[in-house]
C-alpha positions in Angstrom: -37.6 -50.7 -53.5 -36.5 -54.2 -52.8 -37.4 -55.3 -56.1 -35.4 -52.9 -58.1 -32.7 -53.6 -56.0 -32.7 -57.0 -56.6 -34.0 -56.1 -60.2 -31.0 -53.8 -61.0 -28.5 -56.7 -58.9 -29.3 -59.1 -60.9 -28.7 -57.4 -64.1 -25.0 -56.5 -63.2 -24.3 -60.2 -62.4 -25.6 -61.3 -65.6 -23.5 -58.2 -67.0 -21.0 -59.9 -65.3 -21.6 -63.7 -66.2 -21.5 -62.0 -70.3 -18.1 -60.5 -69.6 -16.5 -63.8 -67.9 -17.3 -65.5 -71.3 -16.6 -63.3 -73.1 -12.8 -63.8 -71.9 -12.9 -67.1 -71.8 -14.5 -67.3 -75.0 -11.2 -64.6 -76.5 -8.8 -67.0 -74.2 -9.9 -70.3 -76.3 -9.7 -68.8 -79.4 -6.1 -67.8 -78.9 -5.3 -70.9 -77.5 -5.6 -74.4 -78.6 -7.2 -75.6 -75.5 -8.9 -78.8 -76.8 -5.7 -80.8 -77.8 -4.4 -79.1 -74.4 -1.7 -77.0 -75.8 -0.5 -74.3 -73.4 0.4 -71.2 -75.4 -2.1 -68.4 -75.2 -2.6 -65.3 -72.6 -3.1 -66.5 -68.9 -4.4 -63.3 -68.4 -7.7 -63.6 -69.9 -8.1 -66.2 -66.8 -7.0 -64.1 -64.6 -9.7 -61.3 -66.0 -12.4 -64.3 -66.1 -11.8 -65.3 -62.9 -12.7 -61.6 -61.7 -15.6 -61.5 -63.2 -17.1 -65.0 -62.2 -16.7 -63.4 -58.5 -18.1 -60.4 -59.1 -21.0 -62.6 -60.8 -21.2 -64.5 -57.7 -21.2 -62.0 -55.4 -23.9 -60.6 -57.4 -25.6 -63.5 -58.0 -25.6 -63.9 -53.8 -27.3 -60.7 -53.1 -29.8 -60.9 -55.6 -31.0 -64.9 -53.6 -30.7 -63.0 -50.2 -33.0 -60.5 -51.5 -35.1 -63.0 -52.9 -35.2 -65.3 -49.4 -35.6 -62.1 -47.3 -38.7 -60.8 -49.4 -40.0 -64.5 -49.4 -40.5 -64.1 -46.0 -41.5 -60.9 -45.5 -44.0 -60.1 -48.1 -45.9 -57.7 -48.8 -49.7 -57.4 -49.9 -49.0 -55.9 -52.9 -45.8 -59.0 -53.1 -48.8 -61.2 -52.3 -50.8 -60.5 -55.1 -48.0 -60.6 -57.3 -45.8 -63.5 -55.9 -47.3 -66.3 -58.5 -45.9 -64.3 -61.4 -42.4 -63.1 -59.9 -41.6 -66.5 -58.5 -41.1 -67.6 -62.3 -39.5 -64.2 -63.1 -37.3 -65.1 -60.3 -36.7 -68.7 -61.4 -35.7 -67.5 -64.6 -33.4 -65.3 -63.7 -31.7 -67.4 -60.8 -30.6 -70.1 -64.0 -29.6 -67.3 -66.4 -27.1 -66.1 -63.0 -26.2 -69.4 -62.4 -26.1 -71.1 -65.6 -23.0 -69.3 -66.6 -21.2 -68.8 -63.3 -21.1 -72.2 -63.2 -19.8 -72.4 -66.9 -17.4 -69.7 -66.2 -16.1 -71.4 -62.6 -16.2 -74.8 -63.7 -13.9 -74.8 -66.7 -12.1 -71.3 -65.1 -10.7 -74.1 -62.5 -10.2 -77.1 -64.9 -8.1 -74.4 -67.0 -5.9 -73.6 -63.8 -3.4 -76.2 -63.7 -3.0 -74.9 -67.1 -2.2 -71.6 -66.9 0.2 -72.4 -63.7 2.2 -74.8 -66.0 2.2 -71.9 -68.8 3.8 -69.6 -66.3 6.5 -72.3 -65.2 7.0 -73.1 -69.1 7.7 -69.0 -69.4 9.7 -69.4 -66.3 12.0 -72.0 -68.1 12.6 -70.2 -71.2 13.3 -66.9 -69.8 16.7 -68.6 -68.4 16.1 -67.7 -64.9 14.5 -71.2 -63.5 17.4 -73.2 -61.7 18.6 -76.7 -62.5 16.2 -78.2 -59.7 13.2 -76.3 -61.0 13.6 -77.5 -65.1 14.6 -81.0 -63.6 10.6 -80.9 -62.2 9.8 -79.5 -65.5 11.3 -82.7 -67.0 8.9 -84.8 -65.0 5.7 -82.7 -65.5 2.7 -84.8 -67.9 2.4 -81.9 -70.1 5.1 -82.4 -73.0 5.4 -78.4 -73.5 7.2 -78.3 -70.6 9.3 -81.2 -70.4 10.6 -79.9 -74.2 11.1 -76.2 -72.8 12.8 -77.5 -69.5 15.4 -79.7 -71.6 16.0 -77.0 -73.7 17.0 -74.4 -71.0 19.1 -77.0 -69.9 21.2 -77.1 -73.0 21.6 -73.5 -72.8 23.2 -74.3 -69.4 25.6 -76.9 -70.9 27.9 -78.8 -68.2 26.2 -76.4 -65.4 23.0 -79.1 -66.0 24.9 -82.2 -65.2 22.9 -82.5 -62.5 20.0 -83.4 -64.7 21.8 -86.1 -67.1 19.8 -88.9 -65.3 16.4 -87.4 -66.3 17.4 -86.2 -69.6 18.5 -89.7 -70.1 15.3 -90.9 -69.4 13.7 -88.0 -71.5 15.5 -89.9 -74.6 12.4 -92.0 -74.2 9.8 -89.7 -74.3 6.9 -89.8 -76.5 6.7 -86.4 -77.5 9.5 -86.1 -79.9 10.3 -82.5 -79.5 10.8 -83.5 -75.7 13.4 -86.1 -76.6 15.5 -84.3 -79.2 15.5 -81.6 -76.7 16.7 -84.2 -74.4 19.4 -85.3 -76.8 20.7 -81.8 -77.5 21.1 -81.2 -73.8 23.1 -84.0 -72.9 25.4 -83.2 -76.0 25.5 -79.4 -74.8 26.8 -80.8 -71.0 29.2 -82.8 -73.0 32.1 -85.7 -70.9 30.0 -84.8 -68.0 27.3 -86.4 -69.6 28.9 -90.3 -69.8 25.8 -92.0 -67.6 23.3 -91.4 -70.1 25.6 -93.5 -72.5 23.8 -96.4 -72.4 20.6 -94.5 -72.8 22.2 -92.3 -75.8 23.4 -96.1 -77.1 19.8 -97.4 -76.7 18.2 -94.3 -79.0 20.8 -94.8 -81.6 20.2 -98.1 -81.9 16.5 -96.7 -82.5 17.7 -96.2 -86.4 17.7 -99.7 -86.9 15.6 -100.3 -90.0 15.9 -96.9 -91.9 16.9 -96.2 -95.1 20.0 -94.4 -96.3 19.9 -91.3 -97.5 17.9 -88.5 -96.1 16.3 -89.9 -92.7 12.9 -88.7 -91.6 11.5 -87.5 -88.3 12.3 -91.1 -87.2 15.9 -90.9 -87.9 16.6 -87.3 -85.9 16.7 -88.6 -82.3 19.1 -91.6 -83.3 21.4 -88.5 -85.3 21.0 -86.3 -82.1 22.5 -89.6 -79.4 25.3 -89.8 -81.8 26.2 -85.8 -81.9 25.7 -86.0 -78.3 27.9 -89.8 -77.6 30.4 -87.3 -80.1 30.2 -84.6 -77.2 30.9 -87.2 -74.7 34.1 -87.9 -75.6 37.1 -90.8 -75.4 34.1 -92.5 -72.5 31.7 -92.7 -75.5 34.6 -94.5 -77.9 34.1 -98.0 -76.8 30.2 -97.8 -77.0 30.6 -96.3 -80.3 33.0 -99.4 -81.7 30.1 -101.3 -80.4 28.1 -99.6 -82.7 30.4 -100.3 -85.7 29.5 -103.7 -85.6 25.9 -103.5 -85.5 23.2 -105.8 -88.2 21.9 -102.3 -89.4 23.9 -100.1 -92.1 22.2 -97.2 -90.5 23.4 -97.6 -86.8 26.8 -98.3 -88.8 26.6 -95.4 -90.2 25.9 -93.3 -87.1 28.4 -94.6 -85.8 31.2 -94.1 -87.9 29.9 -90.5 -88.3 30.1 -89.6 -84.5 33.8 -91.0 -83.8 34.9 -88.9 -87.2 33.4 -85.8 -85.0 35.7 -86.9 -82.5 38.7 -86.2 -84.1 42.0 -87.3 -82.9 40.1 -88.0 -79.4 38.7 -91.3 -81.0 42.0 -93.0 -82.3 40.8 -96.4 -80.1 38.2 -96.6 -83.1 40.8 -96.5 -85.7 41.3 -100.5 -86.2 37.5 -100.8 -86.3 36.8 -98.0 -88.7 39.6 -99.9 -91.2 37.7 -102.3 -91.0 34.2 -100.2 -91.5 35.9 -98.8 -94.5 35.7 -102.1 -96.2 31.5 -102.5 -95.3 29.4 -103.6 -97.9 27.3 -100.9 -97.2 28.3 -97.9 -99.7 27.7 -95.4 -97.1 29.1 -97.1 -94.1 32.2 -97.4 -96.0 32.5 -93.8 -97.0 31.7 -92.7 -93.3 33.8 -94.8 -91.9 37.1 -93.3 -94.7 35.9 -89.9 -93.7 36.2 -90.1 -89.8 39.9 -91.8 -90.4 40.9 -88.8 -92.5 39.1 -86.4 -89.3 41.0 -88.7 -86.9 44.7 -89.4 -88.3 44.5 -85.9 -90.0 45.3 -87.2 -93.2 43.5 -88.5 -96.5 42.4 -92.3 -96.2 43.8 -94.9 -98.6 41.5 -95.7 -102.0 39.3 -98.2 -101.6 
C-alpha cells in the first residue's frame, strides 16, 4: 500500500515538475530574458511558482514515505530493498532535479517580474511623482525610460523630479535620456536647474555633421527643444551656445532661441552676429530665429 502511495506521489510531483517548465519554458519564449528585457507575461511566474510548490510538497511526501518505510520494513521490503533503493534514487533526482530548476531561476526571475509590474504601474498614469522618481533610479533601463516618460505626461506637476531627470540626461541607455530630455521640456520654466545639465548634453553634438543628425545627434536636439521650453532663464545659456567651436552646437543653438519667439529678444545682438557665421547653416538658423523673434523677415545676407 505504502509503495503505491509513494509510487502514485511521486508521479504527480514529476507531473508537477513537467508543468512548472513547461511555463517557464512559454514565459522565456515570450520574453527576452537573456539580454534581461522585462516585457513578457508575469503570470506564467506566478503559474510556475504554483506548481514548483505543489512539486515540492509532493516531492516531501514521497522522501517521508521513503524514510518511514526505510525504517520499518517489511520482509517482503527486505527482499526487495536492493532493487527499490535505486528505483528510489532515481526517482528522488528526476523530483528534485527540476524543482530545483524551476525554484532556482523562478526566484532569480522575481526581481524581474516585480520591476515589470512597477514599469506597468508607471505607464498606466497612476504611479505618483515620488514612485516614477524611484523608477528613475532603478538599474533596469526599462524603467528608468517608462518613469521619465510618465513624467512628461505630467508636465510642470513633475517639477519635483527635474533634479533626477537632469541626471537621467546622462544615462546610458538612450531611450532613458531622450525620455529624460522630453520631460524636462514638458515641465517647461519650472525646469531652469537642469540648465546646466540640458547645456552639458547639447554641447554633446560637438563633432557632428550637418545635415541629418543620427542617433547621436537626438539627445543634443531634445536639450535644446527642452532649454526652448525653459524660457527667458535658458536665453543667456543659449547666447553661450552661439559662440561655441562647433557649427553644430551653433546651430542648436540658434534653432532653440528662434522657438522662443519674442521671449528671446536678449539673443537678438548675438544672432546678428550668427547670421554672418561661416557656417552655411548656422547662418541660416540664426536669420530664421530673428524673423521668429522680431516678427519680421531678416535682412539679405
Amino acid at each position: 500500500m505504502l509503495r503505491t502511495l509513494q509510487i502514485a506521489v511521486g508521479l504527480i510531483a514529476l507531473a508537477f515538475n513537467a508543468a512548472g517548465i513547461t511555463y517557464f519554458c512559454l514565459w522565456f519564449a515570450r520574453t527576452d530574458w537573456l539580454f534581461g528585457h522585462t516585457q513578457g507575461p508575469p503570470a506564467y511566474i506566478i503559474n510556475a511558482f504554483w506548481t514548483a510548490s505543489a512539486s515540492i510538497v509532493g516531492g516531501v511526501v514521497w522522501i517521508a514515505i521513503a524514510i518511514y518505510r526505510r525504517f520499518r520494513p517489511t520482509a517482503e521490503q527486505k527482499r526487495a530493498s536492493g532493487k527499490w533503493l535505486v528505483v528510489q534514487v532515481v526517482v528522488l533526482v528526476l523530483l528534485l532535479i527540476p524543482t530545483g530548476l524551476v525554484v532556482a531561476v523562478g526566484l532569480s526571475k522575481l526581481p524581474r517580474a516585480r520591476l515589470r509590474a512597477r514599469t506597468q504601474h508607471a505607464e498606466s498614469g497612476a504611479a505618483s511623482v515620488a514612485e516614477l522618481i524611484e523608477g528613475l533610479k532603478s538599474p533596469d533601463p526599462y524603467l528608468r525610460w517608462k518613469s521619465a516618460d510618465a513624467l512628461a505626461a505630467l508636465g510642470p506637476r513633475a517639477k519635483e523630479a527635474v533634479p533626477n531627470l537632469a541626471a537621467g540626461l546622462q544615462d546610458k541607455d538612450p531611450n532613458a535620456s531622450w525620455a529624460a530630455a522630453k520631460a524636462l521640456a514638458a515641465i517647461g520654466p519650472d525646469a531652469e536647474p537642469a540648465i546646466p545639465a540640458l547645456v552639458a548634453a547639447v554641447k554633446r553634438g560637438a563633432g557632428l555633421p550637418s545635415g541629418v543628425g543620427r542617433n547621436e545627434s537626438i539627445l543634443p536636439w531634445l536639450a535644446s527643444e527642452a532649454l526652448a521650453a525653459i524660457g527667458p532663464p535658458a536665453v543667456p545659456a543659449l547666447v553661450e551656445l552661439l559662440a561655441h567651436d562647433d557649427p553644430y552646437v551653433r546651430r542648436r543653438a540658434a534653432n532653440a532661441l528662434g522657438s522662443m519667439g519674442p521671449q528671446a529678444k536678449d539673443a537678438v545682438p548675438s544672432l546678428a552676429k550668427a547670421a554672418e557665421d561661416a557656417d552655411q547653416d548656422v547662418s541660416n538658423a540664426a536669420r530664421r530665429a530673428l524673423e521668429r523673434i522680431e516678427g519680421k523677415p531678416a535682412a539679405p545676407r
